[in-house]
C-alpha positions in Angstrom: 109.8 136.3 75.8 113.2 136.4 73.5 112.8 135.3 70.4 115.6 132.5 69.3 117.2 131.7 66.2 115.5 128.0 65.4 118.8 127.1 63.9 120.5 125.1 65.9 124.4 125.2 66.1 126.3 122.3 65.6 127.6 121.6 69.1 130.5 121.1 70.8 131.3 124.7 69.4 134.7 123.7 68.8 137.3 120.4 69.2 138.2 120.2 72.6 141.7 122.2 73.4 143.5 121.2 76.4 141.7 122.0 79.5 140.7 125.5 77.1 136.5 126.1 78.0 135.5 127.4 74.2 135.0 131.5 74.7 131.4 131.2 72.6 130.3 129.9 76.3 131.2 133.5 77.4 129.1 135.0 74.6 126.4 133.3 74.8 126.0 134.0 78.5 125.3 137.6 77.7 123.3 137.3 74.8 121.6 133.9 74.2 121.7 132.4 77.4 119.2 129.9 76.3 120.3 128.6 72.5 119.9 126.2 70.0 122.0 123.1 69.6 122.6 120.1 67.6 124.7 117.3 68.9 126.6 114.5 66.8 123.6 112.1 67.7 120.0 112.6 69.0 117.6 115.2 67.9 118.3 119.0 68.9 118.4 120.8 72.1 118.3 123.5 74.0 121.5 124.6 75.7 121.6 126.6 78.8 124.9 128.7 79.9 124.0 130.9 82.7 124.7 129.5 86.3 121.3 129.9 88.1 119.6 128.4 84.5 122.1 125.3 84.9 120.7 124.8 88.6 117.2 125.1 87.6 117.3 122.8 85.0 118.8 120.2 87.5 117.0 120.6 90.3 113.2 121.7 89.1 111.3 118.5 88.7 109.9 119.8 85.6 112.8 118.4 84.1 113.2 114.6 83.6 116.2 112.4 83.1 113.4 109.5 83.2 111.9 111.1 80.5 114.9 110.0 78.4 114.3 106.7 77.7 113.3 105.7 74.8 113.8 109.3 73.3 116.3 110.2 70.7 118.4 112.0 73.3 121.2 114.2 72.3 124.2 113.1 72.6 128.0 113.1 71.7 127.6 109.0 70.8 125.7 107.1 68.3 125.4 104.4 71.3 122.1 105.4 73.3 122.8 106.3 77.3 122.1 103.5 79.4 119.5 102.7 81.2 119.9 102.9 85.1 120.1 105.2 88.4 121.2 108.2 86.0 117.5 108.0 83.7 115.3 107.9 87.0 113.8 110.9 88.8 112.3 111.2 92.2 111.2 108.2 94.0 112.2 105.9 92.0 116.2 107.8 92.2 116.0 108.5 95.4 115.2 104.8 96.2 118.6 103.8 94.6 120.6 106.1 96.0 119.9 105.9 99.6 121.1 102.2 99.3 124.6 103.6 98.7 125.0 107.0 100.1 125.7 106.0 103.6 128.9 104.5 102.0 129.3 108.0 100.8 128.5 110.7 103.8 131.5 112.7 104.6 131.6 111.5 108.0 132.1 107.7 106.6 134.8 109.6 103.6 136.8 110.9 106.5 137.3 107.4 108.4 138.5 106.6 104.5 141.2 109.3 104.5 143.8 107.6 106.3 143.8 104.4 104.2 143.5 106.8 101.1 146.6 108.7 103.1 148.4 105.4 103.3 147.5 104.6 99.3 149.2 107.7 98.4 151.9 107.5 100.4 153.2 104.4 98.9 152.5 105.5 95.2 154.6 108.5 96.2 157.3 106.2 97.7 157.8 104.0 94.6 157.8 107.3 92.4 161.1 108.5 94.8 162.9 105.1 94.4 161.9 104.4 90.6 162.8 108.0 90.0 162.5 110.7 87.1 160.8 111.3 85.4 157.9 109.3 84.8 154.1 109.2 84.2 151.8 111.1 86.8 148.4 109.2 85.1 150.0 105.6 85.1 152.2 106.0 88.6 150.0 107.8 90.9 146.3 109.4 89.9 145.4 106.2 88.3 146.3 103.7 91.2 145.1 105.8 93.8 140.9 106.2 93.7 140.8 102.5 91.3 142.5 101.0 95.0 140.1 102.9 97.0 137.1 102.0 95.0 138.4 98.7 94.7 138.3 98.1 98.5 135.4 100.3 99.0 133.2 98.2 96.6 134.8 94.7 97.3 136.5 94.6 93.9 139.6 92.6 92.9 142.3 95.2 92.4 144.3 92.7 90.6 141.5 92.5 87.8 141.7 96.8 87.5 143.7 96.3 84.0 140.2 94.7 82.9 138.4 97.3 84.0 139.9 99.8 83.0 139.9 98.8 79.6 135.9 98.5 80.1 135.4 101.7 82.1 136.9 103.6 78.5 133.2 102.0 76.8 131.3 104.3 78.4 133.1 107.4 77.9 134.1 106.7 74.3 132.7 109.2 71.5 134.3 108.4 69.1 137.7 106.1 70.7 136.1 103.0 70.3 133.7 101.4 67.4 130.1 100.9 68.4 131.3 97.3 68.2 133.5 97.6 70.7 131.6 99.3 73.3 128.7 97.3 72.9 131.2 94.3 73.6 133.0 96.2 76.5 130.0 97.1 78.3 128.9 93.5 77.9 132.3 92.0 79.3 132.3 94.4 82.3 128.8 93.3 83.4 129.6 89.6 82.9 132.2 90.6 85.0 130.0 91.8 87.7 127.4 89.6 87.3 130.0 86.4 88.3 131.5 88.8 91.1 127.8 89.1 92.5 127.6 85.3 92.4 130.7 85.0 94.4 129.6 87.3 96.7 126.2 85.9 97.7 128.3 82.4 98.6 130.9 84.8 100.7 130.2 88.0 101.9 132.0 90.5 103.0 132.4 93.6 104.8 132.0 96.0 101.8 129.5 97.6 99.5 128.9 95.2 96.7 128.1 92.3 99.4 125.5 95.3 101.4 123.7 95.8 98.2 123.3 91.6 97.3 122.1 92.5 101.2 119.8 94.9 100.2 118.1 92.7 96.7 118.2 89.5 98.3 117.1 89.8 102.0 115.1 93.5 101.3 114.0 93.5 98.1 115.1 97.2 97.6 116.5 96.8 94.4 115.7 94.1 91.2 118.7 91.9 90.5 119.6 94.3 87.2 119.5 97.5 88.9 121.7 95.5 91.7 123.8 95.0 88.4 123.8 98.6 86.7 124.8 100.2 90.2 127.4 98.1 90.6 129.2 98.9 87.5 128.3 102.4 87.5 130.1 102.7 91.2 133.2 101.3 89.8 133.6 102.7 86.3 132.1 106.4 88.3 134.5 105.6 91.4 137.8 106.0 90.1 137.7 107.4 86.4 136.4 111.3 86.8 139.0 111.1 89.7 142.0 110.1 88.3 141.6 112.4 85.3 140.7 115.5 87.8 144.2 114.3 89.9 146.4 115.3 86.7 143.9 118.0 85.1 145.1 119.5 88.5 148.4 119.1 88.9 148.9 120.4 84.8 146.6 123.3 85.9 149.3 123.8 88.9 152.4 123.7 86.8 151.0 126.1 84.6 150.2 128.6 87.2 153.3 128.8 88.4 152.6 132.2 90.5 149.2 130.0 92.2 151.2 127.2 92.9 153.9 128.4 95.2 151.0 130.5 97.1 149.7 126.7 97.3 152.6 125.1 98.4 153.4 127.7 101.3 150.4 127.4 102.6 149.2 124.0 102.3 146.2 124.2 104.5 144.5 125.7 101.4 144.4 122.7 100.0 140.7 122.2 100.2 139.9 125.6 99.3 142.5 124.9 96.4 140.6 121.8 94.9 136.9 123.7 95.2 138.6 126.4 92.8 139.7 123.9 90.4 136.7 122.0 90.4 135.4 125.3 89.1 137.7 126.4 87.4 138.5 122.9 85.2 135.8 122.0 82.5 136.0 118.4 82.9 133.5 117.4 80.3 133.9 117.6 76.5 130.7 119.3 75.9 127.0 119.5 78.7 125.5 115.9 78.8 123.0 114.2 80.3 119.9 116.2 79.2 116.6 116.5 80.7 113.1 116.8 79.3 110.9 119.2 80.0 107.3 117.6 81.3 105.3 121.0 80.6 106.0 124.3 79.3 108.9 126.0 81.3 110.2 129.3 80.7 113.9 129.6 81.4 115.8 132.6 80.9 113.6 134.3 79.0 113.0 131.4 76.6 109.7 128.9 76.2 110.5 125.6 76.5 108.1 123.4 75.5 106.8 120.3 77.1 108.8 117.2 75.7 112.1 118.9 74.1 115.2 118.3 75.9 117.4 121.0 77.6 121.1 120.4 78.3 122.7 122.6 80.8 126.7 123.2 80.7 128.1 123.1 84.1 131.5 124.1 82.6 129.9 127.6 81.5 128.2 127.7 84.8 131.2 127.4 86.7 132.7 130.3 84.5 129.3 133.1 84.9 130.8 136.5 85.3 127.9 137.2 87.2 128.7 134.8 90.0 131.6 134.3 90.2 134.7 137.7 90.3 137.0 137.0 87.2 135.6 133.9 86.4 137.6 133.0 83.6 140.6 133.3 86.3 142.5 130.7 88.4 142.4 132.0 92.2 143.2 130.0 94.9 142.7 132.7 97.5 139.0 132.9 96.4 137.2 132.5 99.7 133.4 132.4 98.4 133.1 129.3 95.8 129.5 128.3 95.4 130.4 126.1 92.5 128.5 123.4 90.9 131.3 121.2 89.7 129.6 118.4 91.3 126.1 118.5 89.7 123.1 120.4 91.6 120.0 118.8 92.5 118.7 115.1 92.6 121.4 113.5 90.6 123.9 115.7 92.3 127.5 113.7 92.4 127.0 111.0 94.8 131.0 110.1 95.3 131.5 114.3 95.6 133.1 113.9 99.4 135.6 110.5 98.3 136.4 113.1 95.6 136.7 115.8 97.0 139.2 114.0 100.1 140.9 112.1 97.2 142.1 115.1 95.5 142.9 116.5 99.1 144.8 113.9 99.7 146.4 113.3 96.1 147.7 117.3 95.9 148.8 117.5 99.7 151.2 114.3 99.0 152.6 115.3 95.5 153.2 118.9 96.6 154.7 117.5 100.7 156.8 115.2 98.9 157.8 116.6 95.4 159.4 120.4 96.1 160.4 120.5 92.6 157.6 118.6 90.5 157.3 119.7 87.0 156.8 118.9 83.5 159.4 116.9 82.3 158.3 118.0 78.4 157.5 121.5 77.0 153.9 121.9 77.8 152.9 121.6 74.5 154.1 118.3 74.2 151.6 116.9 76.9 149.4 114.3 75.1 145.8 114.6 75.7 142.7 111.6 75.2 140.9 112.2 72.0 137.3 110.5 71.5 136.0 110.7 75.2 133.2 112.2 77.0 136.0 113.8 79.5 139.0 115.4 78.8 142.8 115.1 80.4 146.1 114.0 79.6 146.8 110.8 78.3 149.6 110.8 80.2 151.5 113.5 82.1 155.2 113.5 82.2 156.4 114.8 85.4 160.1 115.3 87.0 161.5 116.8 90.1 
């Protein structure tokens, strides 16, 4: 068994740099594998870097996300996590999640592609008459997964300006005052709470009137987890997604080499977004930890029932020992057994209307736009501060 330094480290390791992954990950890997950390909030953790302890932790039910509540969780916020499908294990999870995941099988994302197609399309129209250069975030990867999600989920997209606003609450760190995201979070689910009213006097063909379906003719779901799903589809549904659209396309521009391989050979598209989903640490620091229910070794280390273990997907995605040159951007990598998605139970539900949304979002930008590229010097490009997630703030582009 190794013997660890009880100390934790003060964690994230460093501020977050552009879409940079902090090179301790890569140390760590090789000699602490399992460490010591101490979060903003919350009491301290153990961190795991390694890819197959990452999967362990999220798939062996001897760790609990239900075990969460009511803990003092580490965490990047002084606002606790909220309660909902993401603190419930097995049954109770899996219960929730099969009320939405036919909306979410790949067959059903592929009937969405051509109305996704046709969403991108016009964005990329209205980019060609308004003309250079202008904002990637605010012209195209913004509009393009809040309208799908919007029609998807039976959502207003006239009210997104609202939402939007809200969805920030609950990836703020430090953006917002507890104030305000305590009052966002409570505007957005007044929000949906009158939306579910309307609903229940008209239906209609989508998912928010399937799940009133589901609580009031079924009784699958209580009329608050009816509630917390909602939300979480919509703020989940388009946010992560249109901050991976222009994490991309700035990945792209700076690989210069990788990107005219890309644009050449456009069927490796899908191939293309797999490697940047590894390659791209999306998430300011490993969230969401899990609680141990017994004693668990994991790589080479005792955990002990009741302490919490957070896993960095980021450092997975980057494990020499998986993955050749890990730390390199390669589109012509043909094996790609990343983990960008989650692993396990709470594995990303929306990973296929991801997955054909950034298909579709880089095969339109790079079909239509021969010349795209930064319209300022690259360190110029403004990024968010204070959130859970990083990517540019905006992303001036030209052509």
């Amino acid at each position: 068994m190794t013997t660890i330094d009880p100390t934790p480290r003060t964690y994230p390791f460093s501020a977050p740099d552009r879409l940079r992954l902090d090179p301790f990950y890569a140390e760590l890997r090789k000699q602490e594998p399992v460490s010591r950390v101490q979060l903003p909030y919350g009491e301290a953790a153990w961190l795991a870097t390694r890819y197959s302890d990452v999967r362990t932790v999220f798939a062996d039910p001897r760790f609990s996300r239900a075990a969460t509540v009511d803990k003092d969780e580490p965490r990047a916020r002084p606002i606790p996590q909220q309660t909902g499908i993401l603190t419930m294990d097995p049954p109770e999870h899996t219960r929730l999640r099969k009320l939405v995941a036919k909306a979410f099988t790949a067959r059903r994302v592929e009937q969405l592609r051509p109305r996704a197609q046709r969403i991108a399309d016009d964005l990329s129209r209205a980019m060609r008459r308004d003309g250079p250069p202008l904002d990637l975030v605010e012209e195209f990867a913004l509009p393009l997964p809040i309208t799908v999600i919007c029609e998807l989920l039976g959502v207003p997209y006239e009210d997104r300006t609202d939402f939007r606003v809200w969805s920030d609450a609950f990836l703020s760190t430090s953006k917002l005052s507890e104030q305000q995201v305590n009052d966002y979070i409570g505007q957005m689910r007044a929000y949906m709470a009158g939306l579910v009213e309307q609903r229940r006097e008209h239906p209609a063909d989508d998912l928010l009137s399937a799940l009133i379906q589901a609580r009031d003719e079924q009784d699958k779901l209580s009329e608050t987890e009816l509630l917390d799903l909602s939300v979480g589809l919509l703020v989940a549904g388009h946010e992560t997604t249109a901050t991976q659209i222009p994490n991309f396309v700035y990945v792209l521009l700076t690989h210069p080499e990788e990107l005219d391989w890309l644009r050449a050979d456009p069927e490796r598209i899908p191939a293309a977004v797999e490697e940047l989903m590894r390659f791209v640490p999306l998430g300011v620091n490993a969230a969401f930890p899990r609680y141990a229910l017994e004693d668990v070794e994991l790589g080479g280390v005792l955990i002990r029932a009741g302490e919490p273990v957070l896993a960095s997907l980021a450092s997975a995605n980057r494990d020499e020992s998986v993955f050749e040159d890990a730390d390199q951007l390669d589109l012509r990598r043909d094996s790609n057994s990343h983990i960008g998605f989650g692993h396990g139970p709470h594995h990303c539900l929306g990973a296929q209307l991801a997955r054909m949304e950034l298909q579709v979002a880089l095969g339109t930008l790079l079909r239509d736009f021969e010349d795209l590229r930064l319209a300022v010097d690259e360190p110029d490009v403004s990024w968010k501060t204070g959130m859970l997630v990083r990517g540019p703030r905006n992303l001036p582009v030209t052509w």
